[in-house]
C-alpha positions as CSV (number, residue, x, y, z in Angstrom):
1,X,121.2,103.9,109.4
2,X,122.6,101.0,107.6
3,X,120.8,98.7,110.0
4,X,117.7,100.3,109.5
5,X,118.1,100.0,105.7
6,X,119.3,96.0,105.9
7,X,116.1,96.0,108.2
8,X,113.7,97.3,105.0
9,X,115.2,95.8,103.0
10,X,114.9,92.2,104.6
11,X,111.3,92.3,106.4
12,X,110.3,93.8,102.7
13,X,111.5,90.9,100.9
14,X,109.9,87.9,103.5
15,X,106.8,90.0,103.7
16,X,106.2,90.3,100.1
17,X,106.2,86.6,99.7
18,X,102.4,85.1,98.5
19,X,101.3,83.6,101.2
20,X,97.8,82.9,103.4
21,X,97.5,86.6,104.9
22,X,98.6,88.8,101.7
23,X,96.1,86.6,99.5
24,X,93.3,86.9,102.3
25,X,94.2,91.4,102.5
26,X,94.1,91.6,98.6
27,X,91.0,90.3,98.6
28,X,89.6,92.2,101.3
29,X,91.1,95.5,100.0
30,X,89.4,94.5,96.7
31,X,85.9,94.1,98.0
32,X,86.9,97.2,100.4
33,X,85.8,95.5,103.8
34,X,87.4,96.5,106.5
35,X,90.4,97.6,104.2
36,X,92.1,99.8,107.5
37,X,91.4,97.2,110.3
38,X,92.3,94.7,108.4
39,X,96.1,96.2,107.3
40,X,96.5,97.5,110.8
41,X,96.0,94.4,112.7
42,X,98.7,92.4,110.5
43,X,101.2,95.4,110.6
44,X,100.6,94.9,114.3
45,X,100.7,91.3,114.6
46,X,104.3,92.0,112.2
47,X,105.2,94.4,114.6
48,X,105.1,92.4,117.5
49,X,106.5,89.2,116.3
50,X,109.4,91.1,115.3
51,X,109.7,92.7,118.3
52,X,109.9,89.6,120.0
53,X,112.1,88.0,117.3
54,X,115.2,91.0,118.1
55,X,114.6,91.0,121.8
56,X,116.0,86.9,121.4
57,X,112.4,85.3,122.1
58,X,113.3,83.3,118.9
59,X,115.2,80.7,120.7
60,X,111.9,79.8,123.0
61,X,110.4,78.7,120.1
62,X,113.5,76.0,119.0
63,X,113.8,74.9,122.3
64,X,110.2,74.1,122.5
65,X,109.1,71.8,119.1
66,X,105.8,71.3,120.4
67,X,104.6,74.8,119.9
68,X,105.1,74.5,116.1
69,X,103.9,71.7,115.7
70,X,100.1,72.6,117.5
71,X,100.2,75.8,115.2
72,X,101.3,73.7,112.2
73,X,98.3,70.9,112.7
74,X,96.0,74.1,113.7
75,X,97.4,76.3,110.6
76,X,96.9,73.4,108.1
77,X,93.5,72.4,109.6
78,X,92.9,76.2,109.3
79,X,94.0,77.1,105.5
80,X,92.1,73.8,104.5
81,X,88.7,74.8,105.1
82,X,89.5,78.4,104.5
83,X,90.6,77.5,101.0
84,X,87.3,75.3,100.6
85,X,85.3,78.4,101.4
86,X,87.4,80.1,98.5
87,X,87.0,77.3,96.3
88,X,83.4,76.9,96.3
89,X,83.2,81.0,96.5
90,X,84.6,80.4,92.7
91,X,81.8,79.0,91.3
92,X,79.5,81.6,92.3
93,X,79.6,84.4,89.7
94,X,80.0,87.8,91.5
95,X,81.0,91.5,90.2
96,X,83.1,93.6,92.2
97,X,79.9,95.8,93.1
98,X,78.1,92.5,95.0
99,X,82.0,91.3,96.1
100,X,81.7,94.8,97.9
101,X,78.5,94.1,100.0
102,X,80.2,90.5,100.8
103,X,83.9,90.5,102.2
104,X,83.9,88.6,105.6
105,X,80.8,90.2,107.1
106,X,81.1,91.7,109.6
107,X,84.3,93.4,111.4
108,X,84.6,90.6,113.9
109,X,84.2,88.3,111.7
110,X,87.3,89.7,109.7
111,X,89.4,90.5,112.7
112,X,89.1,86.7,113.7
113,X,89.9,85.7,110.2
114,X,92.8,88.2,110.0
115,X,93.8,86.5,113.5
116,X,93.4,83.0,112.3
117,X,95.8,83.1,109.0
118,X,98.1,84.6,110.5
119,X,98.7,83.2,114.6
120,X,97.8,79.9,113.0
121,X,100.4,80.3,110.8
122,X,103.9,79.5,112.2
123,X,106.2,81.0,109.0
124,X,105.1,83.8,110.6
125,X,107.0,82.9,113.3
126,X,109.5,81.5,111.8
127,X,110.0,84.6,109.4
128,X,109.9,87.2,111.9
129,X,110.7,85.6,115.5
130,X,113.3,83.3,114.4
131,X,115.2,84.6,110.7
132,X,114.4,88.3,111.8
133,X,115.5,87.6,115.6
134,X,119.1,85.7,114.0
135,X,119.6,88.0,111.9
136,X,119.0,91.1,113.9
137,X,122.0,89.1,116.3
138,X,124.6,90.4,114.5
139,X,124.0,93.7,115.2
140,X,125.3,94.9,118.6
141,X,123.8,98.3,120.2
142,X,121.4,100.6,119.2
143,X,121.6,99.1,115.5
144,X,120.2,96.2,116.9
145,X,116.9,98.1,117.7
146,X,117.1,100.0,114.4
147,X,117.1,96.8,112.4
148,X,113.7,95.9,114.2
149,X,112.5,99.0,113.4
150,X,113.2,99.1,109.3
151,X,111.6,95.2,109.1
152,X,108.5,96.7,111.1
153,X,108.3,99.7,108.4
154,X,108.2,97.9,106.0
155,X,105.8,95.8,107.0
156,X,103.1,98.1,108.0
157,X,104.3,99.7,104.2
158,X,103.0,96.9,102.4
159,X,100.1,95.9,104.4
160,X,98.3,99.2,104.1
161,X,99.9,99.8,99.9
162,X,98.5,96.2,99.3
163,X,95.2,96.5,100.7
164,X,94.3,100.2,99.7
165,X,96.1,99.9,96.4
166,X,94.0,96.7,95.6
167,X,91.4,99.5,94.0
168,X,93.3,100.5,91.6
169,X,92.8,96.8,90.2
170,X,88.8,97.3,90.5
171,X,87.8,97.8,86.8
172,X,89.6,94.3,86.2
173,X,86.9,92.5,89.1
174,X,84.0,93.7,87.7
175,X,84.2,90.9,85.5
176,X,82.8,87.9,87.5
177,X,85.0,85.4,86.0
178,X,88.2,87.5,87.5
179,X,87.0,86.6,91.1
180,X,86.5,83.0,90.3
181,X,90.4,83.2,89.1
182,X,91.1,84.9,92.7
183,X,89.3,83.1,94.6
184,X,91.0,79.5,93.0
185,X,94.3,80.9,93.4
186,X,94.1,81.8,97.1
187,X,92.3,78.0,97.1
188,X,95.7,77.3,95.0
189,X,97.8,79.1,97.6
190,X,96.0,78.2,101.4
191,X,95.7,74.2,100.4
192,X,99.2,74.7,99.0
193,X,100.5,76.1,102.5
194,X,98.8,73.6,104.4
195,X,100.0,70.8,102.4
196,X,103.9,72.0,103.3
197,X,102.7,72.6,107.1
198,X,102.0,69.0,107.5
199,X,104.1,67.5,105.2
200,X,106.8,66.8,107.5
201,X,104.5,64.5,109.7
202,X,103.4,62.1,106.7
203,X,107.2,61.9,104.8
């Protein structure tokens, strides 16, 4: 049980973090488009990275440098133009009613989105295959398993409170000018992502 608590506890905390996909499910859960796709495919993507991360896959991706560094030039490439979108979304003046009509379309449309920020982005890998996968090491037996399976609670917790409970804040978005805010700060937060992603390769 201990293991299982250590494994809430932990996937909670790296989860929670602001990043590319929490920004892009507020959002979505605001607007209320494809709210329940949406938070079940990332607790699923989660669910399977962590997966892979305690059954030892971790160390495939440090022997192998090239595969983070094609999803780092793809991410960044990625979160650039996605955070352009958001950007010039900002200076059109919406209410949360015509937000609502809006989102990302339709529900392919979000689905490849959801995919994109999140395969494209390789913290997630990191996070989940690699910190998750070393961490769930030390555990030796069935606790190992039950580690996995408290960092993939938690995950599919906040996914689905973050994008359902994004209602709650709906009287605040009928105001036009709090979307413009949202939509800079995910602009703020995807260019901002992207900039650390490729970093490395300029310094």
């Amino acid at each position: 049980m201990q293991a299982f608590i250590q494994g809430v506890g932990i996937g909670g905390s790296l989860i929670m973090a602001v990043g590319a996909q929490n920004a892009f499910v507020l959002k979505q859960g605001l607007k209320r488009s494809h709210s329940l796709p949406i938070a079940a495919l990332c607790s699923i993507i989660d669910a399977l990275m962590i997966t892979a991360g305690v059954a030892g896959l971790g160390h495939l991706i440090l022997a192998f440098p090239l595969i983070k560094d094609i999803a780092s030039i793809g991410g960044a490439i990625f979160l650039l133009v996605y955070g352009a979108r958001a950007l010039k979304s900002s200076f059109n003046e919406q209410s949360l009613d015509q937000g609502t009509n809006s989102g990302t379309g339709t529900l392919k449309a979000a689905v490849l989105t959801t995919l994109g920020i999140s395969l494209l982005n390789p913290h997630l890998y990191l996070d989940t295959v690699v910190l998750l996968g070393s961490i769930s090491a030390q555990f030796e037996g069935a606790d190992r398993p039950l580690f996995g399976a408290g960092a993939v609670l938690a995950s599919f917790v906040w996914f689905f409170s973050l994008s359902f409970g994004a209602r709650y804040l709906s009287p605040l978005f009928e105001k036009p000018k709090a979307w413009s805010y949202l939509d800079r700060f995910i602009c703020l937060t995807m260019w901002t992502i992207a900039l650390v992603l490729i970093w490395p390769y300029f310094a």
